[in-house]
N, C-alpha and C positions, 0 to 999 in steps of 0.2 A: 188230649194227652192220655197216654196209656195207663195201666197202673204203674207197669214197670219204672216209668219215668216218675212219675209222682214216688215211688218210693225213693227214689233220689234226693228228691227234694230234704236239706237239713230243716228239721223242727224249729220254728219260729219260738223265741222267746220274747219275751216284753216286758218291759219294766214299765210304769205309767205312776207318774207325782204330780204332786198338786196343790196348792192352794182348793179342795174341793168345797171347801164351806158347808159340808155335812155331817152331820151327827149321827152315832150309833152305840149301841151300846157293845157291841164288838170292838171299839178301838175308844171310845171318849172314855174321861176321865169320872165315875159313877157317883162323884158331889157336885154334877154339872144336873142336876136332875128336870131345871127349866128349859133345858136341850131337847127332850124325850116328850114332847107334845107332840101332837097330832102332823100341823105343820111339816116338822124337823124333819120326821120320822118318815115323812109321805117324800120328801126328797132326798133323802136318805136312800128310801127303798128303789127308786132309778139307781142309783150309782150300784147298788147292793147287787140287784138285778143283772147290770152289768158285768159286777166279776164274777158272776156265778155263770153268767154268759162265753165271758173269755177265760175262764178256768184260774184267774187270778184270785192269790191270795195275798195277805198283809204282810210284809218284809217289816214294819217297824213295829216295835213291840205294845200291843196294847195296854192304853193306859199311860201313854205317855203324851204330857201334855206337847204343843206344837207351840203355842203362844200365851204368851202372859198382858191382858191386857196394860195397856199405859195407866190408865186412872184409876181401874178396878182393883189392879193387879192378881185377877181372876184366871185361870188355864184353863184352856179348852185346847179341844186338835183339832181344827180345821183344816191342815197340811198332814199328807196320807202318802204312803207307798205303797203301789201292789205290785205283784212280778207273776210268772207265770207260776204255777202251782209246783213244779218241780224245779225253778230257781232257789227258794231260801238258802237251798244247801251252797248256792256259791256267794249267798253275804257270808263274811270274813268277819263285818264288822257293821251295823244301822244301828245307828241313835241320834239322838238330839244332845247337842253340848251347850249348855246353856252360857256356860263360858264366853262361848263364841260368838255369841250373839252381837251384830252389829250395830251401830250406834243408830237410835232414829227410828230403832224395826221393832215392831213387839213378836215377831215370829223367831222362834230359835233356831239355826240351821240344823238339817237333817244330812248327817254325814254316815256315809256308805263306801266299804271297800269291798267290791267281788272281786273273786278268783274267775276268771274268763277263759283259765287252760281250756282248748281244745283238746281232745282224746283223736292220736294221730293215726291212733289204729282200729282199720274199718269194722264196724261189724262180724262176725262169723254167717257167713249166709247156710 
């Protein structure tokens, strides 16, 4: 493929959510302090690795818990959003409504509204 044709190509965005089961002190909650072992930290730092790989960054706002244990009833964020690094600006609207939470789940949903307009006019070359 040439360059010309590759500059064609529209810029790939990504969103990626999860149940990730990893802790960090970038997004957990900072009275979660038995999180921040060795362990945690060493799987953690894969994931971490990775959005620094794909240029992704956090769309939900750190510090916000993802799940309330059942028996503990302890918060931690296990469940994580990243987007590509210049998406934030099209959430509208990411948080956790604890509200909402379904019956039977200790996880709170994470609800998200993006703006997706396309911009219909090309470039100036």
């Amino acid at each position: 493929m040439c360059e010309n044709e590759a500059a064609n190509i529209p810029p790939t965005q990504l969103i990626c959510l999860s149940d990730f089961n990893r802790h960090d002190l970038l997004w957990e909650l900072l009275t979660n302090i038995q999180l921040f072992t060795g362990p945690h930290l060493t799987a953690a730092s894969i994931l971490l690795n990775l959005l620094t790989k794909y240029g992704l960054s956090m769309a939900l706002e750190a510090g916000k818990p993802t799940l309330e244990s059942t028996n503990t009833k302890s918060r931690t964020r296990p469940d994580n959003m990243f987007c590509s690094a210049d998406m934030p600006m099209a959430f509208i609207y990411c948080d956790i409504e604890e509200e909402n939470r379904p019956v039977n789940t200790d996880h709170f949903p994470i609800i998200s509204i993006l703006d997706l307009t396309i911009d219909q006019n090309p470039p100036p070359q």
